[in-house]
TORPA-487866 format. One record per residue (C-alpha): residue number from 1; residue in three letters; x, y, z. Coordinates in steps of 0.02 Angstrom, whole numbers, plus 50000, padded with zeros to 5 digits. Layout:
TORPA-487866
- NUM_Ala_X_Y_Z;
...
This chain:
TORPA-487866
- 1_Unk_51712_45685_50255;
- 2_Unk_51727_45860_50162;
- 3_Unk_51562_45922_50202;
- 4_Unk_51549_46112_50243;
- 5_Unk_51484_46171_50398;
- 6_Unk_51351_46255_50330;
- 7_Unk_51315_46115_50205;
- 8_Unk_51139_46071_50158;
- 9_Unk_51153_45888_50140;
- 10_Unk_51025_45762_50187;
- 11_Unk_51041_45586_50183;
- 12_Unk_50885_45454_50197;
- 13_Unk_50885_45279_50239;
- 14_Unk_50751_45163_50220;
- 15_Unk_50686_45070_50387;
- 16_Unk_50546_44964_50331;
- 17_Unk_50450_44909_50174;
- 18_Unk_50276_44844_50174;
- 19_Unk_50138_44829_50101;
- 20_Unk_50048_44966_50232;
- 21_Unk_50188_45065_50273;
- 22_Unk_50356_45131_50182;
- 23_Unk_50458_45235_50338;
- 24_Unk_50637_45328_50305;
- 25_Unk_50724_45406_50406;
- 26_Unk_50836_45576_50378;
- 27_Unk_50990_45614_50437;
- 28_Unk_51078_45789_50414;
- 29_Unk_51252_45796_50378;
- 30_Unk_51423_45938_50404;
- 31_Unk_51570_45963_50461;
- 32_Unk_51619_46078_50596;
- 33_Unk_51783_46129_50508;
- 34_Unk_51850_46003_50365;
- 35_Unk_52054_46020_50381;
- 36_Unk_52030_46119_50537;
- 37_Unk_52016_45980_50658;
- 38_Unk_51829_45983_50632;
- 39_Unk_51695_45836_50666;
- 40_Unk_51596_45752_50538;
- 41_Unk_51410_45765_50606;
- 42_Unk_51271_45658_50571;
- 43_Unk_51108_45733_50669;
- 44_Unk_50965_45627_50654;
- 45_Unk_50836_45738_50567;
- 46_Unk_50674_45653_50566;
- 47_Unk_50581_45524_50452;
- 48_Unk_50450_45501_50326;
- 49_Unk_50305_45359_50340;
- 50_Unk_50170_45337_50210;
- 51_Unk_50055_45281_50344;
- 52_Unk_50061_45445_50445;
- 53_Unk_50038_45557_50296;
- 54_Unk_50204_45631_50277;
- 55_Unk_50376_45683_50365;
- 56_Unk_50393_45704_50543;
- 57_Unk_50528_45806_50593;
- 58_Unk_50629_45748_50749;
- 59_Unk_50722_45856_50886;
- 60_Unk_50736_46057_50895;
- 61_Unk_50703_46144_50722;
- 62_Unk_50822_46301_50767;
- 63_Unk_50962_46257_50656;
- 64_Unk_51077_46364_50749;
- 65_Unk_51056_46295_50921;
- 66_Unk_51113_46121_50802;
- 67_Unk_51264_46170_50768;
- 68_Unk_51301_46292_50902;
- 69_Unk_51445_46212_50967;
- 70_Unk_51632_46207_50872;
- 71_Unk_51725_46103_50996;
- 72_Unk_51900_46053_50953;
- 73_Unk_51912_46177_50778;
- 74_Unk_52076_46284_50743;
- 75_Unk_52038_46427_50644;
- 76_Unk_52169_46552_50609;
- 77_Unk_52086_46734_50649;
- 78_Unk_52182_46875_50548;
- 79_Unk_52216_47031_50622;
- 80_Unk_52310_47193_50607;
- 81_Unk_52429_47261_50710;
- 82_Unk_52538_47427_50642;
- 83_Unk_52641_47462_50807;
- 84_Unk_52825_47364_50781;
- 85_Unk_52897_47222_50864;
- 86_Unk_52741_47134_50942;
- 87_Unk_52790_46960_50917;
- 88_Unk_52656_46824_50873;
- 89_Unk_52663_46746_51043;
- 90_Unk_52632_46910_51110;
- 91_Unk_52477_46983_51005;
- 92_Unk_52320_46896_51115;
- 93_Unk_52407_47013_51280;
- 94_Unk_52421_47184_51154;
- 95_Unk_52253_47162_51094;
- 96_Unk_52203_47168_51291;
- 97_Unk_52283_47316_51346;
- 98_Unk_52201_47501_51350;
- 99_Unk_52321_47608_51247;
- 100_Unk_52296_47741_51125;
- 101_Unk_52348_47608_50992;
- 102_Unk_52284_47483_50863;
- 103_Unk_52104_47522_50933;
- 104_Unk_52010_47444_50787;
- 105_Unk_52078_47277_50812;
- 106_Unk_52073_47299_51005;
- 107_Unk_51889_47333_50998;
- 108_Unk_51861_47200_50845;
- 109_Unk_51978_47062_50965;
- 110_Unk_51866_47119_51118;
- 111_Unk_51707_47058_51048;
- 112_Unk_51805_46898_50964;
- 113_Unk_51822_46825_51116;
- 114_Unk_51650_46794_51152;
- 115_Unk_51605_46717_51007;
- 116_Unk_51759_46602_51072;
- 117_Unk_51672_46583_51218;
- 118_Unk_51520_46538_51133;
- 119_Unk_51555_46417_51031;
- 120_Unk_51720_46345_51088;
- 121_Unk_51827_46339_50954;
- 122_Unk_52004_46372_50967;
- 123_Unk_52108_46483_50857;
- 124_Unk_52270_46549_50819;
- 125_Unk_52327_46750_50757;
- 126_Unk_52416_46793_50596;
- 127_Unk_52454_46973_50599;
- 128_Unk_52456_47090_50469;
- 129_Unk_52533_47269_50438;
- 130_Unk_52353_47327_50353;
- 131_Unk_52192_47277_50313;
- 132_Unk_52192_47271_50123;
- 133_Unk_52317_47291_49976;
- 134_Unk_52328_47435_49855;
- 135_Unk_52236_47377_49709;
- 136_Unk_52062_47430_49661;
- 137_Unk_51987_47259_49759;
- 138_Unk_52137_47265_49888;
- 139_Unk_52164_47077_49877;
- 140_Unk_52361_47102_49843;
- 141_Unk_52386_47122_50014;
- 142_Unk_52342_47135_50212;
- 143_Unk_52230_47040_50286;
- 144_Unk_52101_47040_50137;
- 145_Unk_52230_46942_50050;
- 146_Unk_52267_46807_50171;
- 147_Unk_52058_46789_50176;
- 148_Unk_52050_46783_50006;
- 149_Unk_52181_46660_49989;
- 150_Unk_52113_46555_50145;
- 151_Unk_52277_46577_50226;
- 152_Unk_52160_46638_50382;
- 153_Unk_51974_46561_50412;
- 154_Unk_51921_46713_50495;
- 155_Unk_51938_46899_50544;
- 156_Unk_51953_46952_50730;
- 157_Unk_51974_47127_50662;
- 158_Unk_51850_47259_50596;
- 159_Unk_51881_47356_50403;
- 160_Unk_51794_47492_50292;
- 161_Unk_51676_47422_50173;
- 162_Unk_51693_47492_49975;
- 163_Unk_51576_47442_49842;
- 164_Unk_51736_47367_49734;
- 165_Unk_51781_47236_49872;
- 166_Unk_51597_47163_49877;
- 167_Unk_51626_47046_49750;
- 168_Unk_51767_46954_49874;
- 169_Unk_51724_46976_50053;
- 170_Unk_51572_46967_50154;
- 171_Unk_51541_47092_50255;
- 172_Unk_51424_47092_50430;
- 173_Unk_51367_47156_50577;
- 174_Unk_51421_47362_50571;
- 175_Unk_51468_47399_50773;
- 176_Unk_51641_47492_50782;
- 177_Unk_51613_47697_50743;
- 178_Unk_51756_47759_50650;
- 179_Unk_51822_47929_50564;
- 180_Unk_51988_48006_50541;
- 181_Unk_51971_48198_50555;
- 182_Unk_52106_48350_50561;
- 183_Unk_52097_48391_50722;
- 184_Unk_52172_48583_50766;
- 185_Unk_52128_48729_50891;
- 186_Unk_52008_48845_50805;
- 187_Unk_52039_49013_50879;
- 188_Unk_51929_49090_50748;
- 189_Unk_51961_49136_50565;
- 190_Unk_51911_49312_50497;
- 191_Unk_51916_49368_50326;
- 192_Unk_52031_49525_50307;
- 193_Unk_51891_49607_50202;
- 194_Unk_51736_49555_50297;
- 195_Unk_51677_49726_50398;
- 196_Unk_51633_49669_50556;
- 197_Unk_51614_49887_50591;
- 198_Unk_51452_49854_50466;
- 199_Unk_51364_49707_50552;
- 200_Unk_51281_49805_50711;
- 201_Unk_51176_49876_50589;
- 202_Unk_51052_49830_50441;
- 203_Unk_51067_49910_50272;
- 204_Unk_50938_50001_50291;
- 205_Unk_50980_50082_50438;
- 206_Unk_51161_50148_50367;
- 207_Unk_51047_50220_50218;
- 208_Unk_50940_50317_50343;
- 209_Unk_51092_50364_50447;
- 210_Unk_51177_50423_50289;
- 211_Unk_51044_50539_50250;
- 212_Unk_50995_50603_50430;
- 213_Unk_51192_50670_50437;
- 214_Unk_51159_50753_50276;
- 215_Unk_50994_50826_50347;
- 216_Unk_51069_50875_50513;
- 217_Unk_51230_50953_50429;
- 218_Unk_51109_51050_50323;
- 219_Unk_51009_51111_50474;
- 220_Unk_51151_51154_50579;
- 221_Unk_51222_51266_50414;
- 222_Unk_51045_51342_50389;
- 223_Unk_51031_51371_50584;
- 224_Unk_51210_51462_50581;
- 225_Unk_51173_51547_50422;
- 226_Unk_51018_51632_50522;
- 227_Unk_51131_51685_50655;
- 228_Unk_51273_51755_50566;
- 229_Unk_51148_51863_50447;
- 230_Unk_51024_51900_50571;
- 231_Unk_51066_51904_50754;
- 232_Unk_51235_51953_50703;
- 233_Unk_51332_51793_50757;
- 234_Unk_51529_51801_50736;
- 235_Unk_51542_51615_50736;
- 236_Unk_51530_51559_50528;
- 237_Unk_51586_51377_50461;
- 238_Unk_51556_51307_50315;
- 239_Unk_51421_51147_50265;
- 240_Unk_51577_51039_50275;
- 241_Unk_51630_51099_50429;
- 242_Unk_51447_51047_50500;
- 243_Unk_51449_50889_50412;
- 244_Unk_51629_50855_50522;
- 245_Unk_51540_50921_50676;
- 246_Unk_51407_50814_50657;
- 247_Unk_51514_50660_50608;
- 248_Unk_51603_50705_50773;
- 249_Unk_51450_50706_50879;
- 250_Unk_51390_50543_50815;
- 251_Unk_51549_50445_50854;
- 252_Unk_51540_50526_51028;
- 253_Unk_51699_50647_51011;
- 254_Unk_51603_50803_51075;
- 255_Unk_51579_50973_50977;
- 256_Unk_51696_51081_50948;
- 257_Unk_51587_51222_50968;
- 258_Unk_51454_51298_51075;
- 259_Unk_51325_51389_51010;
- 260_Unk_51266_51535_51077;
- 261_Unk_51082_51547_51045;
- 262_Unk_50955_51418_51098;
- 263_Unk_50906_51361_50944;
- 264_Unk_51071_51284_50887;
- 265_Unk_51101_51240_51070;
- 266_Unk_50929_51136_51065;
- 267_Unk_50980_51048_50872;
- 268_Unk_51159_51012_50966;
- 269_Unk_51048_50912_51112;
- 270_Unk_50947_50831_50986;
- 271_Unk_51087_50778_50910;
- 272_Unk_51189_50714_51075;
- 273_Unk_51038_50615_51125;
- 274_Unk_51006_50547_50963;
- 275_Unk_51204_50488_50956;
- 276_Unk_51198_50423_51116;
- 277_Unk_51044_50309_51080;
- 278_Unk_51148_50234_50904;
- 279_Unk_51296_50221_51004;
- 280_Unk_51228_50109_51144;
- 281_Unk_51143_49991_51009;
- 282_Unk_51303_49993_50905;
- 283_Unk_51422_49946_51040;
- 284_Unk_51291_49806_51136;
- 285_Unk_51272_49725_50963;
- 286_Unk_51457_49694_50958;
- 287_Unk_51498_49661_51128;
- 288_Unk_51323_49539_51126;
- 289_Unk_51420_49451_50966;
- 290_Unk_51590_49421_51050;
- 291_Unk_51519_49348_51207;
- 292_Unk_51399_49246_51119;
- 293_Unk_51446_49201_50954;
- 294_Unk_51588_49032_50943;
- 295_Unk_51690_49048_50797;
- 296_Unk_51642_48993_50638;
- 297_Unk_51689_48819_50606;
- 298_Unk_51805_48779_50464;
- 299_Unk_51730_48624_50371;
- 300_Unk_51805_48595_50194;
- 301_Unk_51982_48562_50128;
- 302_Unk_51992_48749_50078;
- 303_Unk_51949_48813_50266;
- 304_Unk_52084_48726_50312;
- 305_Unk_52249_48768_50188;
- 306_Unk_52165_48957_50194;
- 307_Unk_52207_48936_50408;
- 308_Unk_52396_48928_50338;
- 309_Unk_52402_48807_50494;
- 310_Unk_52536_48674_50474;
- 311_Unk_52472_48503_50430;
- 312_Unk_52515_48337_50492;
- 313_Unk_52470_48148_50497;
- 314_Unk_52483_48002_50595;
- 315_Unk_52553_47875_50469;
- 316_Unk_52420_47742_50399;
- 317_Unk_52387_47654_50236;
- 318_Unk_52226_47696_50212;
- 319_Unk_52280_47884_50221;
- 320_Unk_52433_47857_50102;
- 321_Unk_52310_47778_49983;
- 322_Unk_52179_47918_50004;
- 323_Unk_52310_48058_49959;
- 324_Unk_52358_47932_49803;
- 325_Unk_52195_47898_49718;
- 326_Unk_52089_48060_49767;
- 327_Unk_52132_48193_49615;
- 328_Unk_52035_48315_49726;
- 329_Unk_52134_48490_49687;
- 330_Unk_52124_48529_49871;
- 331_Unk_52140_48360_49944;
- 332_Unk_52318_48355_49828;
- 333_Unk_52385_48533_49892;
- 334_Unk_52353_48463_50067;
- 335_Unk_52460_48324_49997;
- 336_Unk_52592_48419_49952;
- 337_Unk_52597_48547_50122;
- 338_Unk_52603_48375_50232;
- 339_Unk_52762_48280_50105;
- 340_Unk_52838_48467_50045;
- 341_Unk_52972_48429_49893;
- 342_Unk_53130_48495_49997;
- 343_Unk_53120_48447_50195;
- 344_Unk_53058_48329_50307;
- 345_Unk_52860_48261_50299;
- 346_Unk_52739_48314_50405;
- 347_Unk_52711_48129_50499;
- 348_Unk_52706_48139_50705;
- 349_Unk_52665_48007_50816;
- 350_Unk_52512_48021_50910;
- 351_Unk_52586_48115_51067;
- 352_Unk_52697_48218_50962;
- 353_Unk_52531_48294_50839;
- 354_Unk_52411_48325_50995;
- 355_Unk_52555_48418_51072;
- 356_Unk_52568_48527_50930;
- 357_Unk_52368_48547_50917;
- 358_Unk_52406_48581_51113;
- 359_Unk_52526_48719_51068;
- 360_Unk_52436_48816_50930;
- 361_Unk_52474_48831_50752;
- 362_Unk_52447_48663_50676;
- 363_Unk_52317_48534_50625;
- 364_Unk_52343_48332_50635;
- 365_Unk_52277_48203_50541;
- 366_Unk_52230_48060_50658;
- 367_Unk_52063_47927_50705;
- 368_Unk_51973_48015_50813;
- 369_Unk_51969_47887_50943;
- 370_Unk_52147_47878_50968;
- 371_Unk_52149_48075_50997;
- 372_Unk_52015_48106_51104;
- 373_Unk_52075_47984_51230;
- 374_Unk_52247_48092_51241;
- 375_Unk_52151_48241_51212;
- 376_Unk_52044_48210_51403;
- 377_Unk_52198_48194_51494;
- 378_Unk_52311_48324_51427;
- 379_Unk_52212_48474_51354;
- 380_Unk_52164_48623_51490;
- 381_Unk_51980_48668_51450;
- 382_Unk_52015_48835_51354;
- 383_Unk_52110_48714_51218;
- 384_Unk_51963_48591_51223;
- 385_Unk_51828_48691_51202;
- 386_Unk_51956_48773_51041;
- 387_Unk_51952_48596_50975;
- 388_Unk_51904_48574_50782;
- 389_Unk_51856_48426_50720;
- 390_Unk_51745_48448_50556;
- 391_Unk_51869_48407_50421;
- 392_Unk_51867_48225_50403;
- 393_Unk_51959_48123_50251;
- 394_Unk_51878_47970_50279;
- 395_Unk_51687_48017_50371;
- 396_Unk_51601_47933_50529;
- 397_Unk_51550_47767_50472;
- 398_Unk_51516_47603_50554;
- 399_Unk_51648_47451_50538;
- 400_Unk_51582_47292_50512;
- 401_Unk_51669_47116_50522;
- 402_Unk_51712_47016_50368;
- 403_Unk_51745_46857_50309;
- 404_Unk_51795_46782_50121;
- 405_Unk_51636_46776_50015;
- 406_Unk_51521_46620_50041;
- 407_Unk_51632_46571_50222;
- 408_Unk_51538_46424_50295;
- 409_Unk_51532_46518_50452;
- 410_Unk_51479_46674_50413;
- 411_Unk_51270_46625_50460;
- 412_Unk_51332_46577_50615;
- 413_Unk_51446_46706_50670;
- 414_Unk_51296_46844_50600;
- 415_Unk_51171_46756_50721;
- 416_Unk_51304_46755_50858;
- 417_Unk_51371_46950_50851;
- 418_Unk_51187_47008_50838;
- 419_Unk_51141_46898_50983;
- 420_Unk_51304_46993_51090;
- 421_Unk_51235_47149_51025;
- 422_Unk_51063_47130_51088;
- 423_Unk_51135_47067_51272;
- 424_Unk_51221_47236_51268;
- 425_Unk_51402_47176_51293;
- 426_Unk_51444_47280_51108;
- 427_Unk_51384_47447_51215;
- 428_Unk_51479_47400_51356;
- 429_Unk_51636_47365_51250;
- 430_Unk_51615_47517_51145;
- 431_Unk_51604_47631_51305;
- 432_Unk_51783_47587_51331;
- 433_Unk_51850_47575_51149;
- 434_Unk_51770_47700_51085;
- 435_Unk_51796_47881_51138;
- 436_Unk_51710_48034_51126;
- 437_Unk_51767_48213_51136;
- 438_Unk_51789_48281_51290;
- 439_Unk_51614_48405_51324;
- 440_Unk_51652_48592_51330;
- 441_Unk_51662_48633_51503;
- 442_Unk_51685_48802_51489;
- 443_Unk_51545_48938_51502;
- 444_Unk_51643_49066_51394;
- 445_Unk_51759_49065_51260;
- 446_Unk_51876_49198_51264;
- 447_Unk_51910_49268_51105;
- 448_Unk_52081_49374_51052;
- 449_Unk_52052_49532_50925;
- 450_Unk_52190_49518_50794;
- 451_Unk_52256_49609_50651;
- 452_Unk_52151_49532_50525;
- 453_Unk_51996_49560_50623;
- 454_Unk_52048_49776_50636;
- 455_Unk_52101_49752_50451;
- 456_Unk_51988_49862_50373;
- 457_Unk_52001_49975_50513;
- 458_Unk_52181_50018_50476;
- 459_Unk_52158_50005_50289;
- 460_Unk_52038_50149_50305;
- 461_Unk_52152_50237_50409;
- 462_Unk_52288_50216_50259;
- 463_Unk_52175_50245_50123;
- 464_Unk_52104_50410_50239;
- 465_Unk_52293_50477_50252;
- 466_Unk_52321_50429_50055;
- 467_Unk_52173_50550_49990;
- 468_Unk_52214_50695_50138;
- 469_Unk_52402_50675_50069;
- 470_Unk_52312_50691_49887;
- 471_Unk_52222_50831_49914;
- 472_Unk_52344_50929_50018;
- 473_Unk_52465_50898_49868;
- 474_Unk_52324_50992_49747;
- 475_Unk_52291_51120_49864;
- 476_Unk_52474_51168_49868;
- 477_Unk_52484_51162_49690;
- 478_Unk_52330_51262_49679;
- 479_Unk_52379_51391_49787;
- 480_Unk_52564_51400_49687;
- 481_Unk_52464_51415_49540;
- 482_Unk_52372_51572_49589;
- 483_Unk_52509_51663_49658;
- 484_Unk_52600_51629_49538;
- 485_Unk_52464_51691_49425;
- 486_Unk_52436_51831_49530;
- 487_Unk_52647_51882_49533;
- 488_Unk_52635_51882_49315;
- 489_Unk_52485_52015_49330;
């Protein structure tokens, strides 16, 4: 009969009719899969009497111990399998072996076959190239489709849930973790005009720096001022000839003079100490910074196309229809650096991206899972602990099962996968689907001073030369000037 297995029907029959007593008794009714080679049930429920007051129910009340068992039903499970020429006769042996492939369905097929082996039903795989279509609801294609369209009863797969495909499919029971992320060596990023020579110290203490050089120069003038007028010194420079001695002093270069009295001798060892003491904390505070500090991680679209890195993906729909739909002005110049106008697109195979993360110099788009698996066995430790994995298209989320909307079996297999859950069978499959990144096993990371980090170092040194060029220039032309004046008189 076409009853659904999770109809509600109850049918009475009456046993007896007198005068004291009126009994019927109640028989629940299903099938355990109408056109599926399913059994029409008829469970004895319980029965009414008017003598004893009321109904008395008969036999367990746990409806889901009832109908626990599916003996003899077909279902077709759907599926989705992107890596070519598996044939259908050969997809129950792929979905068993441990590659760095298809790991959504391998981990969603895992747990499948134990509710199989809980309720003995039988099934059969239909394959698909993706999990939904392209339209707003995704019904025009992948397995959502064939759901939808009841050309499969079930999914033995896992999917992403969106608010626009709620309406269609049921969705249940969240256990696979899932994100795709850029993953890249992050050797750390500098700004060309962030002064790292500025850091060591606080504002405040370049202010008060400032001014003590001005007050020392000033002393040291005044001191040699004294000497020259009074204690007849030979040795005269000018206040910016102090203010370059004491510049000199301060960046530990040594004077270029020695005084001859003791009072300028004991400002110059005042000075020395006093250098000495700012020089220490300057250079500990930057040394402290490079041994401690782990480079800044990158974290938004922008980080990344500022890296100039060059981007890649492992091909997927989802990712294709990501890059089509998201108008994000970032997202779309990421776009267009992975499929450039002129040349070839920026899609790699798994082992061909990680070796170019491996190498240096680019970032690839891939599910994490599948990368940290290669990652373990084929990164040294420098590279791992130089892995970067903060970007993410689609973030961390949970996949859950699904089913077509309203499925008769969708109570039952709910009950069933929390029940697995709770046994601890989903940990124990997810500790060999699911991977995490290899742990930082390194104490230190070493990093490289480049060009942009001494950028403002060498742009002082240019703009330095510039203004000495400048001035020399006037000079000349001031001195041409005067003898020239001079010559006319």
């Amino acid at each position: 009969m076409p009853f659904r297995f999770d109809s509600n029907v109850k049918v009475t029959t009456l046993s007896s009719l007198t005068n004291s007593d009126e009994t019927f008794f109640l028989y629940e009714m299903y099938n355990t899969g109408f056109g599926k080679n399913g059994s029409f049930i008829s469970n004895y429920y319980g029965y009414w009497s008017s003598k004893r007051d009321g109904f008395v129910h008969i036999g367990s009340r746990n409806r889901y111990r009832e109908k626990y068992v599916l003996s003899g039903v077909n279902l077709k499970a759907g599926t989705v399998i992107r890596t070519p020429n598996i044939n259908d006769s050969e997809i129950n042996n792929y979905l068993i072996q441990r590659t760095p492939d298809d790991w959504i369905s391998k981990f969603g097929y895992s747990i499948f076959v134990l509710l199989v082996d809980m309720h003995k039903f039988k099934y059969t795989q239909i394959k698909r190239e993706m999990w939904f279509g392209n339209d707003s609801a995704g019904l025009n294609g992948g397995v959502a489709q064939a759901l939808y369209e009841e050309v499969v009863d079930i999914s033995s797969t896992m999917t992403l849930m969106k608010i626009r495909r709620l309406g269609f499919h049921d969705y249940f029971n969240p256990m696979y973790k899932f994100s795709t992320v850029f993953i890249f060596r992050n050797r750390g990023g500098h700004c060309l005009w962030q002064n790292e020579f500025l850091k060591p110290f606080s504002t405040g203490v370049w202010i008060s720096m400032f001014i003590i050089l001005l007050l020392i120069s000033i002393s040291i003038k005044v001191i040699n001022w004294t000497e020259v007028k009074y204690l007849k010194s030979i040795c005269s420079y000018s206040l910016v000839s102090t203010i370059l001695i004491t510049i000199s002093i301060l960046c530990q270069q040594g004077s270029p003079i020695l005084p001859r009295y003791i009072t300028s001798r004991f400002v110059l060892f005042v000075v020395l100490t006093l250098s000495f003491i700012l020089y220490n904390y300057y250079t500990s505070s930057i040394v402290s910074a490079l041994l401690n500090t782990k480079p800044k991680e990158l974290t938004t679209f922008r980080d990344l196309i500022r890296t100039g890195l060059q981007l890649g993906i492992q091909m997927a729909p989802y990712t294709l229809v990501i890059f089509q739909r998201n108008m994000n002005e970032d997202l779309q110049t990421i776009r267009r650096l992975i499929f450039p106008e002129k040349g070839k697109p920026h899609v790699w195979n798994l082992t061909e991206g990680l070796e170019k993360v491996r190498i240096g110099g680019s970032a690839y788009h891939v599910e994490s899972g599948y990368a940290y698996s290669v990652i373990s066995k084929t990164f040294d430790p420098q590279a791992i602990c130089e892995i970067s994995d903060k970007i993410a298209l689609i973030p961390p989320s949970m996949l859950p099962y699904w089913l077509k909307k309203d499925a008769p079996y969708r109570n039952l297999f709910k009950l069933s996968l929390r029940r697995i859950e709770e046994v601890g069978l989903v940990q124990r499959n997810r500790k060999i689907w699911e991977k995490e990144k290899p742990p930082c096993l390194s104490n230190t990371i070493l990093l490289s001073v480049g060009l942009d980090q001494i950028f403002i170092a060498l742009f002082l040194l240019v703009v330095g030369y510039f203004i000495s060029c400048s001035i020399m220039f006037l000079e000349i032309c001031y001195v041409t000037y005067v003898k020239k004046k001079q010559h006319q008189q």
